[in-house]
C-alpha positions in Angstrom: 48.5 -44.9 72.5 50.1 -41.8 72.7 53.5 -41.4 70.2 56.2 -40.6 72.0 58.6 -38.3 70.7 61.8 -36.6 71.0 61.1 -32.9 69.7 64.1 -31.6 67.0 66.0 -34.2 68.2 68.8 -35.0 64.8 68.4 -38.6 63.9 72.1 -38.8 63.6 73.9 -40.0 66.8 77.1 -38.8 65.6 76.0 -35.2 66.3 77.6 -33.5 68.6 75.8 -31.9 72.2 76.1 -28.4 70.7 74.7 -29.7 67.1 71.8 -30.9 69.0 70.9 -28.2 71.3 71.0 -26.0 68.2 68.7 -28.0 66.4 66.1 -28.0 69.5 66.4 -24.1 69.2 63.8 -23.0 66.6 60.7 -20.7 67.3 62.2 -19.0 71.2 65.6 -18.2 69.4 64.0 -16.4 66.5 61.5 -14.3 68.7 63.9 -13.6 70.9 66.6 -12.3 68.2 63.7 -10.6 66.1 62.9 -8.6 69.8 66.6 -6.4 69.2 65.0 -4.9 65.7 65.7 -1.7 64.3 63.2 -0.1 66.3 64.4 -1.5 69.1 67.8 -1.0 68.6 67.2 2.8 68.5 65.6 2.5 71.7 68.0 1.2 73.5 70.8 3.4 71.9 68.3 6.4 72.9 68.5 5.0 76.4 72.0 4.8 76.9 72.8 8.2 75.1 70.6 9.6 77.7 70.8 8.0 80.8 74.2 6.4 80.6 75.3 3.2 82.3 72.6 3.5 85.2 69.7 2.2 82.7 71.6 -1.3 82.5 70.0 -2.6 85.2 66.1 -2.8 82.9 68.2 -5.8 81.4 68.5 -8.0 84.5 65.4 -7.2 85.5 63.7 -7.9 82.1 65.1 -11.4 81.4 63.6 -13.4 83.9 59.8 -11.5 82.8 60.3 -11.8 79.4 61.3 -15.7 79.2 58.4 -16.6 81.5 56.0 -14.3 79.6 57.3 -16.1 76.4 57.5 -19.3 77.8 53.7 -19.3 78.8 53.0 -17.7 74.9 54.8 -21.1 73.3 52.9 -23.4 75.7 49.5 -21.9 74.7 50.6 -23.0 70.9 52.0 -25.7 71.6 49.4 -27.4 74.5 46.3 -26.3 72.0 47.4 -26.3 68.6 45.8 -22.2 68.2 47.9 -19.1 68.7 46.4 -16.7 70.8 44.0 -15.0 68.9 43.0 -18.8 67.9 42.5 -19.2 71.7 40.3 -15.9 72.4 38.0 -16.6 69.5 37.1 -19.8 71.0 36.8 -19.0 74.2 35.8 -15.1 74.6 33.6 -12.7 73.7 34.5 -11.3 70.2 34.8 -7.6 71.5 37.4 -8.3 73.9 39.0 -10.6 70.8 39.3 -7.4 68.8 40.2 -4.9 71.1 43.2 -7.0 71.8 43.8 -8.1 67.4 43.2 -4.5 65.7 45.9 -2.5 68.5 48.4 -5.2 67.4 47.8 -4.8 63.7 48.1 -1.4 64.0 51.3 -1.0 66.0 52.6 -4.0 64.1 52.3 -1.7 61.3 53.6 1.0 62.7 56.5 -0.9 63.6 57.2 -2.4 60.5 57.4 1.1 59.2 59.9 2.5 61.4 62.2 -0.6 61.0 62.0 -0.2 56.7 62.8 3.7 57.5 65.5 2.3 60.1 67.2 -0.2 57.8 66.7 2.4 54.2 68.8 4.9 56.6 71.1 2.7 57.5 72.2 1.4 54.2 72.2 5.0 52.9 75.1 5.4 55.3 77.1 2.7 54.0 76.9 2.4 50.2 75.0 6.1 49.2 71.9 6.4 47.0 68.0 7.0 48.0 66.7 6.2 51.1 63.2 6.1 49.4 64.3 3.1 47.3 66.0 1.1 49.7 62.3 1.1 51.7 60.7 -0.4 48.8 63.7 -3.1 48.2 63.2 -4.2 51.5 60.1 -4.5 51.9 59.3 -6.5 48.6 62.6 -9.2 50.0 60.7 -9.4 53.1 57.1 -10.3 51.4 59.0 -12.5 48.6 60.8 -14.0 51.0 58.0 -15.0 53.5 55.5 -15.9 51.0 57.2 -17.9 47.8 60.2 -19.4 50.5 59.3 -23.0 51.8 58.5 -23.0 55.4 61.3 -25.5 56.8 63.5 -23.5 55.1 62.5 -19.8 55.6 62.5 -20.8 59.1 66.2 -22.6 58.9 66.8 -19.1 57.1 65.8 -16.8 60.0 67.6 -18.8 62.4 71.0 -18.6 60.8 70.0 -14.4 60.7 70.0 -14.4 64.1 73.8 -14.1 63.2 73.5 -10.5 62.8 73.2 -10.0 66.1 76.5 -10.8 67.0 77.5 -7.4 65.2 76.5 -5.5 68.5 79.1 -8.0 70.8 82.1 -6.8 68.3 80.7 -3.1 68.7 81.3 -3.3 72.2 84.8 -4.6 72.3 85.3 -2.2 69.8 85.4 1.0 72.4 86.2 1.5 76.0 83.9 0.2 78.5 84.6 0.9 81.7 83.7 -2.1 83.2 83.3 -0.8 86.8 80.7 1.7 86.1 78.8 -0.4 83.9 78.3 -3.7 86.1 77.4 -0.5 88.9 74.7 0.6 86.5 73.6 -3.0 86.0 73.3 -4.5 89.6 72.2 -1.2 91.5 68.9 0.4 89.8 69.1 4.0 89.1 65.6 5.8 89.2 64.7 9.7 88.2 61.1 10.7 88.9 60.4 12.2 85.2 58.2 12.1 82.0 61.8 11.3 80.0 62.7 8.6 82.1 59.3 6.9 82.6 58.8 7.2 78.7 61.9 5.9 78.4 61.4 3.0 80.9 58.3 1.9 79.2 59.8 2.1 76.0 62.5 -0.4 76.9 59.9 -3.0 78.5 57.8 -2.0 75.1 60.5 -3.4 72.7 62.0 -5.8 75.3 58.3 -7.3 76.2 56.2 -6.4 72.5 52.8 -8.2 72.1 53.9 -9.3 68.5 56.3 -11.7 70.1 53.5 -13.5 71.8 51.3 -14.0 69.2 54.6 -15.1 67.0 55.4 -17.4 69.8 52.8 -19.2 70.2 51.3 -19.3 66.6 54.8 -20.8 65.9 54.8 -23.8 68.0 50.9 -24.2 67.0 52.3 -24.2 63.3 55.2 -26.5 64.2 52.6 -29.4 65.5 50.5 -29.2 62.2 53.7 -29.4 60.4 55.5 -32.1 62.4 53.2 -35.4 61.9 55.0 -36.3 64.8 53.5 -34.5 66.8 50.0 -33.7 68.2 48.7 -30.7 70.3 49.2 -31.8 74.4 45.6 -31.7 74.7 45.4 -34.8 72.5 49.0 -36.2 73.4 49.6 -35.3 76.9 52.3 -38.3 77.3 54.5 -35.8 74.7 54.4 -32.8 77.1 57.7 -33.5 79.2 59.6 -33.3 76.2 58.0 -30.3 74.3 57.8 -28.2 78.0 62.0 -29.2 78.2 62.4 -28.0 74.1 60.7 -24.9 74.8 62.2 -23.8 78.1 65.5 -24.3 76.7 64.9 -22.4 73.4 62.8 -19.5 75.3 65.9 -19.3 77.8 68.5 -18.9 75.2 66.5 -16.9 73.0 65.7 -14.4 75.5 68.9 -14.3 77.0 70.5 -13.6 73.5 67.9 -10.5 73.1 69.0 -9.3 76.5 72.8 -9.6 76.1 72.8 -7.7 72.5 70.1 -4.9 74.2 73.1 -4.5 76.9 75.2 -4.8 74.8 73.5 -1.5 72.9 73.4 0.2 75.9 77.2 0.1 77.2 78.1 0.8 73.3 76.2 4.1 73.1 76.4 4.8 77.0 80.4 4.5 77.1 81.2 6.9 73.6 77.8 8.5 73.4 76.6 9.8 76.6 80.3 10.4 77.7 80.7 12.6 75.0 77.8 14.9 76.3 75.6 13.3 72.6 72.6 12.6 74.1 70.0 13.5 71.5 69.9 10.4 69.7 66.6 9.6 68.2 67.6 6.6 65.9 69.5 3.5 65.5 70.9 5.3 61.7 71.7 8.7 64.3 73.5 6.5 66.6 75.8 4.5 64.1 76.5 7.9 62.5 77.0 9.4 65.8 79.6 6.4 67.0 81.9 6.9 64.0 84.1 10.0 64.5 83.7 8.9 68.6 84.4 4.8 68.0 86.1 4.4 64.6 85.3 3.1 61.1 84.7 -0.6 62.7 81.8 0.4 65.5 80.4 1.9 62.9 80.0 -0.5 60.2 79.4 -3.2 62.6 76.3 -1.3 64.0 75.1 -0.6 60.6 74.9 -4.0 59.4 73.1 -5.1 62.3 70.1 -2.7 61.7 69.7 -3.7 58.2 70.7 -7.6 59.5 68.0 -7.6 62.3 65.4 -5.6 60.2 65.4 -8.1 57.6 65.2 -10.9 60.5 62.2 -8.6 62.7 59.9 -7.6 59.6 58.6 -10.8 58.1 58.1 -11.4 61.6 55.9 -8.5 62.7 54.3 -9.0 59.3 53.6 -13.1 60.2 52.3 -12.3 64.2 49.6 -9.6 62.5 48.7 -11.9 59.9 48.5 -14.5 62.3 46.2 -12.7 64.6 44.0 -11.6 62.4 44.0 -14.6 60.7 43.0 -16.3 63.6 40.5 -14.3 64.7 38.4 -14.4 61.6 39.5 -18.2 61.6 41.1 -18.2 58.2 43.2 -21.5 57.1 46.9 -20.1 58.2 50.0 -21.0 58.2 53.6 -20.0 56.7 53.4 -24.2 56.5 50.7 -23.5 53.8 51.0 -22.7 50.1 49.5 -19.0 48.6 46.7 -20.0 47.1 45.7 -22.3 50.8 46.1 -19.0 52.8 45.1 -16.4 50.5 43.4 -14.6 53.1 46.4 -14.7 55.6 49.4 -14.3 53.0 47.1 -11.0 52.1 47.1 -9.6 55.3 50.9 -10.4 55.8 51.5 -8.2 52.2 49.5 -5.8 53.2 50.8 -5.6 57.0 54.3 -4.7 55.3 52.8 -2.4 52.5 51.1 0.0 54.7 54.3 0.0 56.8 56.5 0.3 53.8 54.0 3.5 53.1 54.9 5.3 56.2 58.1 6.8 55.6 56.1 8.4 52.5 53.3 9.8 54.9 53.0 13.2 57.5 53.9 10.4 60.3 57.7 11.2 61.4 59.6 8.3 61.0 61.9 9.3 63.4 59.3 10.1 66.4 57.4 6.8 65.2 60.3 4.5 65.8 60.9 5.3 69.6 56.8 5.8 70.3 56.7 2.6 68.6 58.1 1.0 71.7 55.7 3.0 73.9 52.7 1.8 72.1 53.8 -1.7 72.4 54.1 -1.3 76.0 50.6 0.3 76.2 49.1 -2.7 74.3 50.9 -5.4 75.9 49.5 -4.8 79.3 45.5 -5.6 78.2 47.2 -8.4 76.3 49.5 -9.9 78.7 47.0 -9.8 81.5 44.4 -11.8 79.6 46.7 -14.6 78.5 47.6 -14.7 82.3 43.9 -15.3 82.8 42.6 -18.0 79.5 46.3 -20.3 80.6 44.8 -20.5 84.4 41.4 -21.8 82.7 41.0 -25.5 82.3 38.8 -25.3 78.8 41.7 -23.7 77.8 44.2 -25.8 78.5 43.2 -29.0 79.8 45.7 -30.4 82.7 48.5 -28.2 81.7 47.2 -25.0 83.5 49.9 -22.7 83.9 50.8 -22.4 87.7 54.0 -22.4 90.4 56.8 -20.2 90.2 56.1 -19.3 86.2 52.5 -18.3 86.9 54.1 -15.9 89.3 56.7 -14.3 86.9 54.0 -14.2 84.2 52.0 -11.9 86.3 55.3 -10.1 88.0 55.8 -9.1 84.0 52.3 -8.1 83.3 52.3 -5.5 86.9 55.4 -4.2 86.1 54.8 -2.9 82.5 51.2 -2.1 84.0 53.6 0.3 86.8 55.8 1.4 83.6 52.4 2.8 81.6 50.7 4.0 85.3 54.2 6.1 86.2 54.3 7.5 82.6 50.9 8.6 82.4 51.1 10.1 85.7 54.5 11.9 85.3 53.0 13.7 82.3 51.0 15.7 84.7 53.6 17.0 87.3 
C-alpha cells in the first residue's frame, strides 16, 4: 500500500501555523523570488521610467498566468519524477526535444551574463573598485556555492535569500507614491500601439513568465521526490497526490505573488521619482539605483542596490541549475543538486560552464547593457514554443497517468501561453509600421 504522507509538514506540534506554512514553501517560493533578478529588475525599472504608472496593470494581469503556468511546471515533476526535458525525451521526437533545450541554454546564458554585469555594477556603486572583478567574484560564489554546498541546505540557503527582496517594499515607502494614480494605472490597462511599448510588453511577460523557471520548477519537485524517501512520483503513489497538489498550490501562490508584489513594487518606485522627473532613458537596474539617489535619497538608493546584488546571487545558481538540468535531462545524465560531483560530473559541468560563458560576456563585443533588457525579449520569444508544448504532453495520459491537467488551470495554462504568443505577434508586427 501506498505511504501516506504529509509533504514538509515539521514533526514538531508545537510549531506555530506560520512556522508550518513556511516550511511547506520550498521550490514555488524560490522560483518565484529568483523571477525579480537583476535582469529583471532592470526591466521593470525601464518600464516604469518610460511608461509611468499606466504599465501596472501587466502585474494583475500576470499573476494569475504565471501561478497556473508554474503550477502545471511543478506537477509535471512532481506527478512523474522527470523535469521537462526528462519528459520530452521520453515521449517526443528528439528534434522538437532540442529545439526547445539549446534556446534555453543559450538565453540562460545570456541571462546569467547580464545579471553578473547587473550585480558587478551595482556593487561598484556602493563600495568602489573594478567592475571587471566583482563579475568573476560572483560568479565563482555562485558555482562554489551550488556545487560543494549540501543540497538541503543550499536549498534552506536560497530560501532565506529570498529576503532580499523585501529591499524593493522599503524603496517604495521610501518616496512619494501617489497612491491614486498608481491603483488607476493598475486596475485600468493603458495600451499605445508602438514598437517601444510592444517590446516593452513582451519584455515584462519575458522576465515575469521565463522558460528557466519551468524547467527549475519542475526539475525541483522531481529532485525533491528522489530526495525525500517519503515520497514516490504520483504515478507510483497516487494516494499522496491530495497532499503534494495542496503543498504546491500554496507555495506556487505565494511564490508568485511575492515576484508580482516586488515587480510592482519596481514599477511605482521608478514610475513615481523617475518618469515624473522627465528620466526615462533608463537601461539598467545599476542606471536606475544611480538614477533614484539625488531624486529619492541615500536610503532608495542603497536599498535598491543591495537587492540587485541580493537577488542576483539568489537568480544565477538558478539559471545555471534549470540549463543544467535541461540538458542534463535530455542527454539523460544522472542529475541532481541532491547528488555529489563526482555522481553528476556531466550535469555539475554544464552548470560551471552555463555561468562561465555568462561570466564571459561582459568581456565580449555583446553590450551588457542592450543584453540585459533583450534578455527579457528572448525569454518571451522562447517561452511561447515551450509553454505551448507542456500545455500539450500534461493533457496526454502516457504522460501523466490520471492526473491530466484539466478544468479551470488547463484554461489559464493556455490563457498564458496565447497571451505571450499576442505579446511576440504585436511586437513583430509593430516593427513594420
Amino acid at each position: 500500500m501506498d505511504k501516506i504522507t504529509a509533504e514538509d509538514q515539521p514533526s514538531s506540534s508545537g510549531f506555530a501555523p506560520a512556522r508550518k506554512l513556511i516550511a511547506r514553501l520550498g521550490p514555488g517560493l524560490i522560483t518565484g523570488a529568483s523571477d525579480d533578478d537583476p535582469s529583471g529588475i532592470g526591466t521593470y525599472s525601464q518600464a516604469g521610467a518610460q511608461l509611468g504608472f499606466g504599465i501596472g496593470w501587466t502585474m494583475l494581469l500576470t499573476y494569475p498566468l504565471m501561478a497556473a503556468i508554474q503550477e502545471i511546471s511543478a506537477r509535471v515533476g512532481r506527478t512523474t519524477g522527470h523535469g521537462i526535458a526528462g519528459n520530452l525525451c521520453r515521449h517526443y521526437p528528439n528534434w522538437l526535444l532540442q529545439s526547445i533545450v539549446i534556446p534555453l541554454f543559450i538565453a540562460n546564458t545570456i541571462n546569467i551574463g547580464a545579471d553578473l554585469s547587473a550585480m558587478a555594477d551595482a556593487t561598484k556603486l556602493l563600495i568602489g573598485g573594478p567592475a571587471v572583478l566583482y563579475v568573476l567574484l560572483f560568479a565563482a560564489i555562485c558555482v562554489i556555492g551550488i556545487v560543494f554546498v549540501r543540497y538541503d541546505r543550499y536549498a534552506l540557503i536560497l530560501k532565506w535569500m529570498t529576503l532580499s527582496l523585501f529591499s524593493y517594499v522599503a524603496v517604495v515607502f521610501a518616496v512619494r507614491i501617489p497612491w491614486g494614480e498608481a491603483l488607476h494605472g493598475v486596475l485600468v490597462p493603458q495600451i499605445t500601439w508602438s514598437s517601444a511599448f510592444f517590446t516593452t510588453l513582451l519584455a515584462i511577460f519575458g522576465t515575469t513568465i521565463s522558460p528557466y523557471l519551468f524547467f527549475w520548477q519542475a526539475s525541483q519537485e522531481a529532485e525533491d521526490v528522489h530526495a525525500n524517501h517519503d515520497r514516490k512520483t504520483l504515478l507510483r503513489a497516487p494516494r499522496q497526490a491530495l497532499d503534494a497538489f495542496s503543498r504546491i498550490r500554496a507555495d506556487t501562490l505565494i511564490g508568485m505573488a511575492i515576484s508580482n508584489i516586488i515587480a510592482l513594487s519596481i514599477i511605482f518606485a521608478t514610475a513615481a521619482t523617475l518618469n515624473k522627473a522627465g528620466n526615462t532613458e533608463i537601461e539598467t537596474s545599476a542606471q536606475a539605483a544611480e538614477a533614484l539617489r539625488p531624486i529619492a535619497g541615500d536610503f532608495a538608493f542603497v536599498f535598491f542596490t543591495f537587492g540587485i546584488v541580493g537577488t542576483g546571487l539568489l537568480a544565477v545558481p538558478i539559471l545555471a541549475g534549470a540549463a543544467a538540468y535541461a540538458i542534463g535531462e535530455a542527454r539523460r545524465w544522472p542529475v541532481g543538486l541532491s547528488r555529489r560531483p563526482k555522481e553528476a560530473v556531466a550535469f555539475y559541468s554544464t552548470l560551471a560552464a552555463a555561468t562561465g560563458l555568462g561570466a564571459a560576456i561582459p568581456f565580449g563585443p555583446i553590450d551588457p547593457i542592450k543584453a540585459l533588457y533583450w534578455t527579457a525579449v528572448i525569454n518571451g520569444a522562447v517561452a511561447v514554443p515551450v509553454m505551448t508544448v507542456m500545455m500539450i504532453m500534461t493533457a496526454r495520459a502516457k504522460v501523466m497517468g490520471d492526473f491530466t491537467v484539466r478544468g479551470w488551470l488547463r484554461w489559464l495554462g493556455w490563457a498564458a501561453t496565447i497571451a505571450m504568443a499576442i505579446c511576440l505577434c504585436g511586437m513583430v508586427i509593430s516593427w513594420f509600421m
